[in-house]
C-alpha positions as CSV (number, residue, x, y, z in Angstrom):
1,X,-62.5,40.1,16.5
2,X,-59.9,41.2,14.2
3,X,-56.3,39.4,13.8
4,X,-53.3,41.7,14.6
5,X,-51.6,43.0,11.7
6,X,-48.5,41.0,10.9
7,X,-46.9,44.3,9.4
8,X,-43.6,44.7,10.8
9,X,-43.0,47.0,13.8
10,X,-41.5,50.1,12.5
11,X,-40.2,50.8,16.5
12,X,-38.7,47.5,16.3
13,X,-34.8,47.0,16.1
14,X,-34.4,45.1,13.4
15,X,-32.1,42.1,13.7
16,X,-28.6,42.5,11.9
17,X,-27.1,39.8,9.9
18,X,-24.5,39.1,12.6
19,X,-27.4,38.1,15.5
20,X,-28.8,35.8,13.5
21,X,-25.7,34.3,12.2
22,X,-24.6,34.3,16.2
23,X,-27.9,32.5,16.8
24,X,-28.0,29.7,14.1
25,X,-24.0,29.3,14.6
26,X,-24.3,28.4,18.5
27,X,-25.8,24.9,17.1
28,X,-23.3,24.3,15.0
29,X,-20.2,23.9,17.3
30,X,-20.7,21.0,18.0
31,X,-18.7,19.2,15.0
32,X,-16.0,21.7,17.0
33,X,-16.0,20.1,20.0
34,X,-16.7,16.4,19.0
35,X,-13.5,16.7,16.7
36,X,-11.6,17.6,19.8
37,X,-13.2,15.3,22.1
38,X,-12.9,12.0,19.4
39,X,-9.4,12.8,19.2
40,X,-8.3,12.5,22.4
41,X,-10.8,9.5,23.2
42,X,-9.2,7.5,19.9
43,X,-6.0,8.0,20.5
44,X,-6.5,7.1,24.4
45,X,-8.2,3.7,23.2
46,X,-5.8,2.6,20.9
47,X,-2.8,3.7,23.2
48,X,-4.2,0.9,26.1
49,X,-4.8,-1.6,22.9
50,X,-2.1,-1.3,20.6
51,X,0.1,1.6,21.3
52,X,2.2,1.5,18.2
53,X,-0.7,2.3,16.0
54,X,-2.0,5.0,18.2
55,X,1.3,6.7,17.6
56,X,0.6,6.9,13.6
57,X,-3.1,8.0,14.4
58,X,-1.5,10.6,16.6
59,X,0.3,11.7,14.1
60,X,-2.6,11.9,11.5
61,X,-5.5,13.0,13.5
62,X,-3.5,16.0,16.1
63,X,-2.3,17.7,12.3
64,X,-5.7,17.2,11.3
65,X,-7.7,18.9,13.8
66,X,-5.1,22.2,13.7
67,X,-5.7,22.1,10.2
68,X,-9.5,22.0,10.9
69,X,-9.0,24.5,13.4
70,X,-7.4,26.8,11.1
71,X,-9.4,26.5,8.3
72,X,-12.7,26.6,10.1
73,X,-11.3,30.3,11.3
74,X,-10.8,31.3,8.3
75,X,-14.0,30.2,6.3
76,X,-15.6,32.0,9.2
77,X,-14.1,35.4,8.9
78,X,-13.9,35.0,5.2
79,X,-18.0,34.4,5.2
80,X,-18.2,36.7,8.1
81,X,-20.7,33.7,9.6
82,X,-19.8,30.1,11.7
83,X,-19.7,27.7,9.0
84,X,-22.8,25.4,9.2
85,X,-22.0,21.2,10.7
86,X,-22.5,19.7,7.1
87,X,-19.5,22.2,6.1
88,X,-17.9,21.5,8.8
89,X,-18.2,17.6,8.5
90,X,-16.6,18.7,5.4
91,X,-13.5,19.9,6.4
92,X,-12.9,17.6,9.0
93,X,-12.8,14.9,6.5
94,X,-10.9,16.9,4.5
95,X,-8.6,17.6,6.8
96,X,-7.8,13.8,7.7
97,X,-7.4,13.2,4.2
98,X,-4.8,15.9,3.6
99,X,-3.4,15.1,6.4
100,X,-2.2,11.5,5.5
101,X,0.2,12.9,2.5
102,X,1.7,15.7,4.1
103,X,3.0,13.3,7.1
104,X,4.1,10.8,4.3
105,X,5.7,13.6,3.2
106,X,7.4,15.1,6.3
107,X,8.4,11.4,7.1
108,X,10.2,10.9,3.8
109,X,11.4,14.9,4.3
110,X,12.7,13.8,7.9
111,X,14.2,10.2,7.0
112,X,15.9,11.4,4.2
113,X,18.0,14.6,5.4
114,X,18.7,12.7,8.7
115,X,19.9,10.2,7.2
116,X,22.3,12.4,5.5
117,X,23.0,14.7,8.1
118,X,24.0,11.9,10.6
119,X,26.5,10.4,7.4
120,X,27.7,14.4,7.0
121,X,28.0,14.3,10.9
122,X,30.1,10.7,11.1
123,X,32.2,11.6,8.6
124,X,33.3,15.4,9.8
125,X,32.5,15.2,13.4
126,X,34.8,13.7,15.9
127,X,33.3,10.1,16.7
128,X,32.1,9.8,20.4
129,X,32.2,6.1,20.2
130,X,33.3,3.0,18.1
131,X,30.9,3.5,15.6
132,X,30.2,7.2,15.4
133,X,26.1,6.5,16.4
134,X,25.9,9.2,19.0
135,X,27.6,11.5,16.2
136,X,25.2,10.8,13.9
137,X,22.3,11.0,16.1
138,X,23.2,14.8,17.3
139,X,24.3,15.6,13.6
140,X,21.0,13.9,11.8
141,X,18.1,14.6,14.0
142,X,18.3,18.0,14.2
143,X,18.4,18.5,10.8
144,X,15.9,15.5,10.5
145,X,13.8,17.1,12.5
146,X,13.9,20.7,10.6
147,X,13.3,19.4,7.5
148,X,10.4,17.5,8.4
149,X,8.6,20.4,10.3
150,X,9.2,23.2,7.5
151,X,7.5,20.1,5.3
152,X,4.6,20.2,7.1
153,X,4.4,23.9,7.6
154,X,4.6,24.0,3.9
155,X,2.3,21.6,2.9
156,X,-0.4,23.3,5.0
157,X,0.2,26.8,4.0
158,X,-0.3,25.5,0.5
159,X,-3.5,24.0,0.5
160,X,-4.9,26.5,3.3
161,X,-8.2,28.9,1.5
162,X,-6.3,32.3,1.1
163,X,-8.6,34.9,1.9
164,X,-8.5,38.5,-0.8
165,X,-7.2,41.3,1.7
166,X,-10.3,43.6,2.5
167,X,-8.9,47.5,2.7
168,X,-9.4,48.5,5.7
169,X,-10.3,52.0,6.5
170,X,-8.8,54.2,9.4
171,X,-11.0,56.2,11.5
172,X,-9.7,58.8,12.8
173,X,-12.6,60.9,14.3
174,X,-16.9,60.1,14.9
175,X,-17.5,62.4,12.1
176,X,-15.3,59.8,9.6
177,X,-17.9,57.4,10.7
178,X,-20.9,57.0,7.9
C-alpha cells in the first residue's frame, strides 16, 4: 500500500496567523487569572492575621495588577498576539517591583502637600475648633490626596511601553478594499 501524500491540500483554508495565535494564547491566561485570584486571596489572609500589613500589601499589589493589566493590553496589541506565561510572569514581577517606588512616591507626594495644605488651611481658614484640626483636615487632605493620585498617574504613564502609532487607513467603499 502506498502512504498518503503529506503535500499540503491546496482546497484547504489555510490557517491565519491570528487562529493560531488565538489557539496557543487560550493556555496562556492563566498567569491572567491567578494574578487576580492571588490578589484577593493575599490580601484576605493577611487582613484576618494582621490587618495593618494587608493594608500596605493592598496598596502594592491592587496598583500592581492595573499596571499588569495595562501593560499586558498593550504588549498584546502592540505584538498583535497574547503574550506567552513566561512573559507574562515577567510583567507581573515587574509590575510589583515598580510598583513599590511609585507608592513610596505618592506617599511622600501625599504627606508632604497635606501637610502644607492643612498649615495653609489653619492659618487662612476660620478655625472650627481650639486647635484648628478639622481645618486642616478639610484644607490638607484634599490637596493630599490630589497630589498623591496625579503621582501615581504619572509614575505609571512614564514607565508604561508606548506603542508607534500605526496609520490607519479609511475605507470608504468594497472596491478600496485590496
Amino acid at each position: 500500500m502506498t502512504e498518503p501524500s503529506r503535500d499540503p491540500n491546496p482546497f484547504q483554508s489555510p490557517q491565519s496567523e491570528g487562529e493560531i495565535a488565538a489557539v496557543d494564547g487560550r493556555r496562556s491566561y492563566a498567569i491572567f487569572y491567578l494574578s487576580v485570584v492571588l490578589t484577593i486571596a493575599v490580601i484576605t489572609l493577611l487582613l484576618f492575621l494582621v490587618p495593618g500589613v494587608a493594608v500596605l500589601v493592598a496598596l502594592v499589589l491592587v496598583p500592581a495588577n492595573i499596571r499588569f493589566f495595562l501593560r499586558l493590553g498593550r504588549d498584546a496589541e502592540y505584538s498583535g498576539q497574547w503574550p506567552t506565561i513566561g512573559h507574562q510572569l515577567g510583567l507581573v514581577i515587574l509590575s510589583v517591583l515598580m510598583t513599590v517606588p511609585v507608592v513610596i512616591a505618592a506617599g511622600i507626594a501625599f504627606y508632604a502637600v497635606c501637610f502644607g495644605g492643612a498649615l495653609i488651611a489653619t492659618a487662612t481658614l476660620p478655625k472650627s475648633d481650639d486647635y484648628g484640626i478639622g481645618t486642616a483636615l478639610i484644607g490638607g487632605v484634599p490637596l493630599g490626596l490630589a497630589a498623591g493620585i496625579t503621582m501615581i498617574v504619572v509614575c505609571y504613564r512614564y514607565t508604561m511601553k508606548v506603542i508607534p502609532d500605526r496609520p490607519r487607513r479609511r475605507v470608504d467603499k468594497e472596491e478600496d478594499v485590496e
